[in-house]
C-alpha positions as CSV (number, residue, x, y, z in Angstrom):
1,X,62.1,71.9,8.8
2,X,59.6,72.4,12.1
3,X,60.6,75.4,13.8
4,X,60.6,72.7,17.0
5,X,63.1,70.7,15.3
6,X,65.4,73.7,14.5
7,X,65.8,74.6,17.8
8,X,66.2,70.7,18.6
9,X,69.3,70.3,16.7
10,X,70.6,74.2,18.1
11,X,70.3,72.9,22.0
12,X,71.3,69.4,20.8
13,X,74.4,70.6,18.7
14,X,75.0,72.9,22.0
15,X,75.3,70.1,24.3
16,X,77.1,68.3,22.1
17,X,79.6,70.6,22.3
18,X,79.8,70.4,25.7
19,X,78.6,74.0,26.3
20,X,75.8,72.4,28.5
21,X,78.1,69.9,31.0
22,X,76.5,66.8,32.5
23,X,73.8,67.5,35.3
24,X,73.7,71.1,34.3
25,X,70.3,72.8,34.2
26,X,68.7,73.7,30.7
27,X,67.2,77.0,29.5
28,X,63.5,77.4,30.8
29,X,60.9,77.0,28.3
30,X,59.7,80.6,28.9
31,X,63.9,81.8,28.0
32,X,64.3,80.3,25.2
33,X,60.6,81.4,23.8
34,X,61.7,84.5,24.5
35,X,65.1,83.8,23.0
36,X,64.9,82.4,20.0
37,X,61.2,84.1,19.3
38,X,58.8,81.1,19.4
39,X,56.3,79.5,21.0
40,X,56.1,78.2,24.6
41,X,54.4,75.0,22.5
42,X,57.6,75.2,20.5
43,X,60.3,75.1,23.4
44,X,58.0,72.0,24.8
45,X,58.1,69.9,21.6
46,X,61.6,70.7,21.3
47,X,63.1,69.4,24.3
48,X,60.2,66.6,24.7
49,X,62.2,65.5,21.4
50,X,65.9,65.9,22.6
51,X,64.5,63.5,25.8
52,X,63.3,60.7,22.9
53,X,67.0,61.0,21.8
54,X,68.4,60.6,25.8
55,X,70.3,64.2,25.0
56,X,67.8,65.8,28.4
57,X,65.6,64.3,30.5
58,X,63.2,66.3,32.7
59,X,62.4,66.3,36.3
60,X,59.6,67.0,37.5
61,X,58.4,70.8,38.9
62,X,62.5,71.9,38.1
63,X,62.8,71.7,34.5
64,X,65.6,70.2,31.7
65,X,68.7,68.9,32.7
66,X,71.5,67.2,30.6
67,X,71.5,63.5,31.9
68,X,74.4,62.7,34.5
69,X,74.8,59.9,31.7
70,X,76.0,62.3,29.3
71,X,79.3,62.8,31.1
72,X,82.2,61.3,28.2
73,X,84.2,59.0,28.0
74,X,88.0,60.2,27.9
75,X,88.5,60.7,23.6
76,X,91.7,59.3,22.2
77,X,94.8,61.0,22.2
78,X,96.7,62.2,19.6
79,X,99.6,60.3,17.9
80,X,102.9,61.5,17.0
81,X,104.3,63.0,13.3
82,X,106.0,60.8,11.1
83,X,109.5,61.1,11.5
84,X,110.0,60.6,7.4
85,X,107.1,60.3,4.2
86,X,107.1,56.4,3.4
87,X,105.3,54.0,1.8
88,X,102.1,52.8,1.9
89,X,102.4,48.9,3.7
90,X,98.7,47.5,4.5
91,X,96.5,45.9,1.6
92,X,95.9,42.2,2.6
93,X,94.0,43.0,5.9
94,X,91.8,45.9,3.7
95,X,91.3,43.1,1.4
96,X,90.3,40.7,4.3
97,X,87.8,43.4,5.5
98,X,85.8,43.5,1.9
99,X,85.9,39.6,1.6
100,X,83.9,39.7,4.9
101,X,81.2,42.0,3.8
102,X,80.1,39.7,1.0
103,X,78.9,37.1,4.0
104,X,75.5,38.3,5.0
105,X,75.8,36.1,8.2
106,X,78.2,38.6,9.4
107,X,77.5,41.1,12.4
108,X,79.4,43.9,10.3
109,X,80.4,46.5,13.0
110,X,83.4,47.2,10.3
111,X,82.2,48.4,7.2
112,X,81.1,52.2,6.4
113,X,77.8,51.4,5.2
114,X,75.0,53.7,5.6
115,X,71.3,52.7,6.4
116,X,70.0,51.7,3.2
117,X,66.4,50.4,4.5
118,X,64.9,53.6,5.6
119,X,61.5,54.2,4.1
120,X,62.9,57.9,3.6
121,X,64.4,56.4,0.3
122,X,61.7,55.3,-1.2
123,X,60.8,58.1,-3.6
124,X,64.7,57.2,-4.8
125,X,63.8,53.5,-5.8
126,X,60.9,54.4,-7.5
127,X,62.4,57.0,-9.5
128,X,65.2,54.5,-10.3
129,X,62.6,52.2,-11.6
130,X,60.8,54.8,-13.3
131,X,63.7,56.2,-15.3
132,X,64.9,52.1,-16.3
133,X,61.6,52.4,-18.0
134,X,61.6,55.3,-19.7
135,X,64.6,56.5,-20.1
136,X,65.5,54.5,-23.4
137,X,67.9,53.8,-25.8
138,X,69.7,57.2,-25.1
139,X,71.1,56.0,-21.4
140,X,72.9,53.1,-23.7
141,X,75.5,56.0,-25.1
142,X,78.0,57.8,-23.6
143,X,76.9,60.2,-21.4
144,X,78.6,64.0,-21.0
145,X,82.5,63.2,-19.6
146,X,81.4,65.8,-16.7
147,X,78.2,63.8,-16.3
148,X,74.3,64.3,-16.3
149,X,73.6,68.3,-16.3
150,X,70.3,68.2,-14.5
151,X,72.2,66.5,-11.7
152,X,75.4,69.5,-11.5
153,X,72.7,71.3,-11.2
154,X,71.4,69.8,-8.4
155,X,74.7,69.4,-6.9
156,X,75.4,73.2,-7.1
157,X,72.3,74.1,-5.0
158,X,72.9,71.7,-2.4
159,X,76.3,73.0,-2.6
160,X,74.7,76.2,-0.8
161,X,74.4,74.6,2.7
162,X,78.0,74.1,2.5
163,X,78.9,77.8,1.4
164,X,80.0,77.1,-1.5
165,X,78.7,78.6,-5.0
166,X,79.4,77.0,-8.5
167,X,78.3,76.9,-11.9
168,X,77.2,73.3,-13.0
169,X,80.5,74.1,-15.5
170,X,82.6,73.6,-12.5
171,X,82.2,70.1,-11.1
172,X,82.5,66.9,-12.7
173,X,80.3,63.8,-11.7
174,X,82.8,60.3,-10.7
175,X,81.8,57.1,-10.2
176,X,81.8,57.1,-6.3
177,X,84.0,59.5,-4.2
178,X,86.7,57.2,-4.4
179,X,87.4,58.0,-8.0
180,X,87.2,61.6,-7.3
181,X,89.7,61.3,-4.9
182,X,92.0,59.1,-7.2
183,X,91.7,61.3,-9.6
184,X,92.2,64.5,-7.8
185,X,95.7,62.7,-6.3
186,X,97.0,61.4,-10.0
187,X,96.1,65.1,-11.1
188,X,98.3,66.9,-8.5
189,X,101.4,63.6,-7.5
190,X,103.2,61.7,-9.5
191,X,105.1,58.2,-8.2
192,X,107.6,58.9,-5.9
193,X,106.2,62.0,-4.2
194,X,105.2,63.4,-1.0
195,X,101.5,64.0,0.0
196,X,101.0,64.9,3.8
197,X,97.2,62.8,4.9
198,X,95.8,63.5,8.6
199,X,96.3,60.6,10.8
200,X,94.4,58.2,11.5
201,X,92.9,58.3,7.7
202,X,90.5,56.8,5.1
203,X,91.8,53.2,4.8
204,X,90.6,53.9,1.0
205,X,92.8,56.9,0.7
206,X,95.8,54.2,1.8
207,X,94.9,52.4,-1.1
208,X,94.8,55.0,-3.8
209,X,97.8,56.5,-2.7
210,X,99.8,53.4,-2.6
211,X,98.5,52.3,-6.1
212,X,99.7,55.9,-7.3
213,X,102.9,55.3,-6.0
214,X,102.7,58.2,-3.5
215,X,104.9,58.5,-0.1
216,X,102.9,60.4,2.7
217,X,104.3,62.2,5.3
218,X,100.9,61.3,8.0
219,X,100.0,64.8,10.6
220,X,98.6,63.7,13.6
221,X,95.3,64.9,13.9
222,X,93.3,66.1,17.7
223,X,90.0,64.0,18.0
224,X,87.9,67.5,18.5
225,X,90.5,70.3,16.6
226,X,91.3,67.6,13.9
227,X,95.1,67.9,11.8
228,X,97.4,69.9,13.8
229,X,98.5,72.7,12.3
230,X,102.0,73.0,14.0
231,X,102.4,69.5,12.8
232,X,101.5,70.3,9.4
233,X,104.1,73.2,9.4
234,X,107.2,71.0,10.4
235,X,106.5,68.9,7.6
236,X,105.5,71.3,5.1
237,X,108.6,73.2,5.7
238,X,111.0,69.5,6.1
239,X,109.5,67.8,2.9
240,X,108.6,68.5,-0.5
241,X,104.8,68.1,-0.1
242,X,102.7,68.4,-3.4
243,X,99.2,68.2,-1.7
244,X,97.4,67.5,1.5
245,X,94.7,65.3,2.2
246,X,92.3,65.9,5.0
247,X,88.6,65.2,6.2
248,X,87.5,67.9,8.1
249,X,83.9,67.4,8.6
250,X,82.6,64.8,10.6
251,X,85.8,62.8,9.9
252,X,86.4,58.9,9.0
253,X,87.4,57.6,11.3
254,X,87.8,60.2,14.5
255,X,84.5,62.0,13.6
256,X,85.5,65.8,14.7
257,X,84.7,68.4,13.0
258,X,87.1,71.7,12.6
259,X,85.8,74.7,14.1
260,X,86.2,77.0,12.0
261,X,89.0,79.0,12.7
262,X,91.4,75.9,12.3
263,X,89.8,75.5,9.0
264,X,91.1,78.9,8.0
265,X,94.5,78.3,9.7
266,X,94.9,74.8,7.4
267,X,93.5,77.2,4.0
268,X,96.2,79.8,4.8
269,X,99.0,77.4,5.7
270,X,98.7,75.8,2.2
271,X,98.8,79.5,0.6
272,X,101.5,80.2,2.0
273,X,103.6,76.9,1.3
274,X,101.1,77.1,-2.5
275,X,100.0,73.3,-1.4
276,X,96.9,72.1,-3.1
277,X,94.5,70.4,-0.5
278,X,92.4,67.6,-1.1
279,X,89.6,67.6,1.1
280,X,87.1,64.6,1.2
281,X,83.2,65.8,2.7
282,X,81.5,62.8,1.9
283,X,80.0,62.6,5.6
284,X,79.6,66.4,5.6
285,X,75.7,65.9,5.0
286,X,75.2,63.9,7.7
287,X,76.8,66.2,10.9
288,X,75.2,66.2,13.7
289,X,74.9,70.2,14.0
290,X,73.0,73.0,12.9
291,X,73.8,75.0,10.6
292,X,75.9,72.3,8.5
293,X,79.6,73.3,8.8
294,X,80.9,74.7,5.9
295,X,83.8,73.2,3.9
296,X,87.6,74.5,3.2
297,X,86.0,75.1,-0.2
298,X,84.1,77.5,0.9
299,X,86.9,79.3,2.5
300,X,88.8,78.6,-0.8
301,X,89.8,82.4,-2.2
302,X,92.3,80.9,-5.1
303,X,91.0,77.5,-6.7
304,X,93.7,75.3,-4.6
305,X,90.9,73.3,-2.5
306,X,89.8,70.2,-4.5
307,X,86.3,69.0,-2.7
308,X,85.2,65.4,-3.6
309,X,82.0,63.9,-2.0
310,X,79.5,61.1,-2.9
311,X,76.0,60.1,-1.9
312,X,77.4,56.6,-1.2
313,X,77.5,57.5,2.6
314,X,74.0,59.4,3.0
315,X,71.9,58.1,0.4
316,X,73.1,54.2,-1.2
317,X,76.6,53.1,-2.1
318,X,75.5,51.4,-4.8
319,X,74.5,53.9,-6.6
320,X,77.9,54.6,-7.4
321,X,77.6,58.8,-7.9
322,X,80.0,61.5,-6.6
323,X,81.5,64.3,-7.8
324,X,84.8,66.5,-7.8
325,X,84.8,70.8,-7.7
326,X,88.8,70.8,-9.2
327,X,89.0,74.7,-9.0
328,X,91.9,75.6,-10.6
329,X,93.1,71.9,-11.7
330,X,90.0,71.4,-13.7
331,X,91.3,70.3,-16.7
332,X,93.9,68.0,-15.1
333,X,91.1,65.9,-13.1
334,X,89.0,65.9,-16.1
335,X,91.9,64.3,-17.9
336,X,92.3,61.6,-15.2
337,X,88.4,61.4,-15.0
338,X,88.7,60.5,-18.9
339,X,91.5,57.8,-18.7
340,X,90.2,56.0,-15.3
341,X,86.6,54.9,-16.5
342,X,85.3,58.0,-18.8
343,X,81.5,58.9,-18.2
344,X,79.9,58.0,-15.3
345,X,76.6,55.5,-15.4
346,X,73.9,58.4,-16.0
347,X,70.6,56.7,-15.0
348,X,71.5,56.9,-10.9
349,X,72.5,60.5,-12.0
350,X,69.1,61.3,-13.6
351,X,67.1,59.4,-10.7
352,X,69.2,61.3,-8.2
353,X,68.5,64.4,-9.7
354,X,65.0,64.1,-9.4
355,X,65.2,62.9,-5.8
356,X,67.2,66.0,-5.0
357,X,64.7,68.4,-7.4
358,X,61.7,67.0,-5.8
359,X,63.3,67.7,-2.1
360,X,63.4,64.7,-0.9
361,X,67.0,64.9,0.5
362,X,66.6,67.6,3.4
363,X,64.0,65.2,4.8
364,X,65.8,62.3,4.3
365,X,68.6,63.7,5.8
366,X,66.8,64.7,8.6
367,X,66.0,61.4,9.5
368,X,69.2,59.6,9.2
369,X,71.3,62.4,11.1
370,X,68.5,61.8,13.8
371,X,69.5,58.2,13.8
372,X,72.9,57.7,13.7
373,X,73.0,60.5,16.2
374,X,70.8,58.2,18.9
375,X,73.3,54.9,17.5
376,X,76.1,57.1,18.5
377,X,74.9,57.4,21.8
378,X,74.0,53.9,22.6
379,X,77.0,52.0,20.9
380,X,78.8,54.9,23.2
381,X,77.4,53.4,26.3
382,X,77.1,49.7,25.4
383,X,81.2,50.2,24.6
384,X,81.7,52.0,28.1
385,X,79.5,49.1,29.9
386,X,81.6,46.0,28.2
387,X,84.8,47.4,27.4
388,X,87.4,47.7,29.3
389,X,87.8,50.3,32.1
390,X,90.5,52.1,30.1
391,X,89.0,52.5,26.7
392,X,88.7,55.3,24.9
393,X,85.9,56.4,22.3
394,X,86.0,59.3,20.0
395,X,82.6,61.6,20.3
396,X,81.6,62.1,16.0
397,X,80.1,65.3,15.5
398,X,78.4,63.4,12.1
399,X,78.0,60.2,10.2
400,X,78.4,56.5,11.9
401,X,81.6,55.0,12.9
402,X,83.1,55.3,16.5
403,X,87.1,54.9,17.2
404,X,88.2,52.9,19.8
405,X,91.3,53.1,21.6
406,X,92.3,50.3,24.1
407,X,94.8,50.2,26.3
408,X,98.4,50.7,24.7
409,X,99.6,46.6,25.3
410,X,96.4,45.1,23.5
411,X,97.1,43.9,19.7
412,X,93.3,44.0,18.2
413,X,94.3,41.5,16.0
414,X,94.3,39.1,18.5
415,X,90.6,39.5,18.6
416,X,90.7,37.5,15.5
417,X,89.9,33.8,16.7
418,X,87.1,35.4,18.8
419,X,85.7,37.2,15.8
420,X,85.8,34.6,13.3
421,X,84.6,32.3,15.6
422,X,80.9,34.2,16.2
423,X,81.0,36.1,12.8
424,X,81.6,39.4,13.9
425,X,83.8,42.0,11.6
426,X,85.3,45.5,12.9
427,X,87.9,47.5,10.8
428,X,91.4,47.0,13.0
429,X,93.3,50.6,13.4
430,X,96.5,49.5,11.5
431,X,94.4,50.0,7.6
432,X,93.7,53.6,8.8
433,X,97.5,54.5,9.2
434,X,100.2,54.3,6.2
435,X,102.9,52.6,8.4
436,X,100.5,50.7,10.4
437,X,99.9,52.5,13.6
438,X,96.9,52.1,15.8
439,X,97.2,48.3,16.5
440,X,95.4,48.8,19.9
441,X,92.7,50.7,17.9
442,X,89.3,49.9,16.2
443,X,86.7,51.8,14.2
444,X,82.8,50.1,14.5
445,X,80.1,51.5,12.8
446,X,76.5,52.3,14.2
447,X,74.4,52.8,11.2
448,X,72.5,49.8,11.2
449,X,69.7,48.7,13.6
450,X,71.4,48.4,17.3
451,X,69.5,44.9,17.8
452,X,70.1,43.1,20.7
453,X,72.4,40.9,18.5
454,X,74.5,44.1,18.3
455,X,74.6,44.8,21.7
456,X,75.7,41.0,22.0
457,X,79.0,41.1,19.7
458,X,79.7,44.2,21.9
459,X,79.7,42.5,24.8
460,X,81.9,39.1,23.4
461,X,84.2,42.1,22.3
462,X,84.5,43.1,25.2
463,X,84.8,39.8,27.9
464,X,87.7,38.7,25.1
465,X,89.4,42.2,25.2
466,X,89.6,41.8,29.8
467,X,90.8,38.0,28.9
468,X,93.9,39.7,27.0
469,X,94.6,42.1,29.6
470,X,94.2,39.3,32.3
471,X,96.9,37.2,29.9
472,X,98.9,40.5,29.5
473,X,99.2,41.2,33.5
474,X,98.1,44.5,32.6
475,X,97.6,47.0,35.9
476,X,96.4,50.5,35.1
477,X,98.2,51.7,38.2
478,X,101.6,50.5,37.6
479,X,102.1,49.2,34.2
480,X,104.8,50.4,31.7
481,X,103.2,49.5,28.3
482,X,105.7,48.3,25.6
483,X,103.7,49.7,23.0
484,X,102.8,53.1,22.1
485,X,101.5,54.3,18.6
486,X,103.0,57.2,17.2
């Protein structure tokens, strides 16, 4: 990476933070030359940069300042614990939300699909056409049940950035990240008990859980600390929990990121209960920051972290790779691995592996963090502009979806008519929750172009969302809403 862009992504990752408020005045180019030992060039192209992405803006003879327009939106607030585990209750509406995607005529603001056009995946294609020609009559057999060993390989460097260190003996390739995570729960619950899942979740996780017959206790979770800890604790010590379930990095759908000290307080609250965690990084690649955070694996000190990701989010769902590091359940996983769809499809493995070997990730990467960084932003402000005054909006520290919280009497199902009527599709709130909380919530994503026509559905969104709260007789300054998620 350009030394320029390094120190890009530190001041950007800085402001982010909110370590640099609204209006305040930058570093001068001549500090941070001297600061971070580079060039006054450097400094320049560095913050020229962070003004293409609206994260500065200069004036002139007075220097950098963060943009008055960077003052944020109030986030979401935190839910309450569940008073008991229960059952999972939503499938019809996830089931809805997949129908949808297969229409092309859609504006799909709901789906968690990464860019998939960038030209920085090119070298992928062709080696995916390259290896269908080649590769032959040997990618027609089985492959290795822990999958293609040039690609563990692979997966154990880039494991590094995370700070984690395996041997290419300790993961095991899936087909997607949603089979490493079905696995990993069939491996650790059985039907019938308790699993503890931040809240809101993966509407995926729902899924798997409720075909696995598995109650779940849901943890509230901060939208910039992530699962609260205290919460956790009640339940651990109320209910016989067998694992927990979290996303820590650059979270679906909230997108915070756990400093790091809460990371260690979740690691040593499951020693001291001996709880397993399941922790899902599959949008870990794609934070904002720099250096990337590290995992809970990497904190790991006995084996009981099982970390499942996939390059469905920052390379090509389709593609259909992920992989599981089990620690010390291993041989359990591998066993459900083996009875859920045995070896994984190993030409995207081999084509992957020579994406990743040739280093064509880091750039890649580069790139899309870049952009769904500047998509955050904008959907940010085209949500504050057409939404309604009292709308909340979570601020991701990675990946592409936004989480929107409207006022406590709005029903976002009651956006339906609208929606069908000019082909747009969001994710309601109620999939992410077990009992089906969040009603008033949404999650939109912002990794596709942010055309015009985008900016458009936004807006219908919104004039049909202040025609509700006109119906609703809904008055900020004296209302006593009826509803309230928990």
């Amino acid at each position: 990476m350009s030394r320029y862009l390094e120190l890009a992504e530190i001041l950007g990752s800085r402001i982010e933070q909110g370590l640099y408020a609204a209006g305040t005045r930058l570093p001068s180019v001549r500090t941070l030359s001297l600061e971070h030992g580079v060039s006054l060039t450097t400094v320049q192209q560095a913050y020229r940069w962070l003004e293409t992405s609206s994260l500065v803006e200069a004036r002139p003879r007075s220097g950098w300042y963060v943009p008055q327009s960077r003052r944020l939106p109030e986030l979401p607030k935190m839910g309450k614990p569940s008073l008991r585990p229960m059952d999972i209750s939503e499938w019809g509406q996830v089931q809805d939300l997949l129908e949808l995607e297969r229409d092309g005529q859609t504006i799909q603001l709901g789906r968690g699909m990464p860019d998939v056009e960038s030209p920085s995946l090119k070298p992928l294609l062709a080696a995916l056409a390259r290896e269908g020609r080649h590769a032959g009559i040997a990618s027609l057999h089985y492959n290795d049940m822990q999958g293609v060993p040039a690609l563990r390989e692979q997966l154990c460097r880039l494991a590094v950035d995370a700070g984690c260190r395996f041997t290419p003996d300790e993961l095991i390739v899936t087909t997607g990240c949603q089979e490493a995570l079905s696995c990993a729960i069939r491996a650790l619950c059985a039907p019938g008990e308790i699993m503890a899942i931040a809240s809101p979740s993966y509407h995926g996780m729902m899924q798997i859980l409720k075909e696995a017959g598995v109650q779940v206790v849901e943890i509230p979770s901060d939208p910039i600390l992530g699962i609260s800890l205290e919460a956790l604790e009640l339940a651990l010590e109320r209910w016989p929990v067998k694992a927990i379930q979290v996303i820590p990095n650059a979270n679906n759908p909230l997108g915070y990121t756990m400093p790091e000290s809460r990371k260690l307080g979740l690691i040593r609250l499951a020693q001291r209960f001996d709880v397993p965690i399941i922790e899902d990084d599959i949008y870990g690649d794609l934070s904002y920051g720099w250096p990337r955070p590290r995992t809970l694996k990497a904190l790991d000190e006995d084996g009981r972290v099982l970390l499942c990701s996939s390059f469905s989010k920052t390379l090509a769902p389709g593609l259909r790779v992920g992989w599981i590091a089990p620690g010390r359940y291993f041989d359990k996983v591998l066993r459900m691995k083996y009875t859920s769809s045995g070896p994984t499809a190993p030409l995207p493995q081999i084509a992957i592996a020579e994406f990743l070997r040739k280093g064509h990730y880091a750039p890649h990467l580069r790139r899309m963090r870049r952009q769904y960084q500047r998509h955050r932003d904008i959907m940010t402000d085209w949500v504050r502009r057409h939404f309604p005054e009292e709308t909340r909006i979570s601020q991701p520290q990675g990946g592409f979806t936004l989480w929107i919280e409207l006022p406590e009497t709005i029903d976002t199902h009651k956006l339906d008519p609208m929606l069908k009527e000019h082909g747009i599709v969001i994710a309601h709130g109620n999939i992410f929750s077990a009992a089906g909380k969040y009603r008033n919530c949404m999650r939109l994503s912002h990794a596709i172009a942010l055309t015009p026509r985008i900016e458009w559905a936004i807006q219908c969104m919104g004039s049909a969302l202040r025609e509700l709260l006109a119906m609703e007789g809904f008055d900020k300054t004296s209302a006593k809403p009826a509803i309230r998620y928990a």
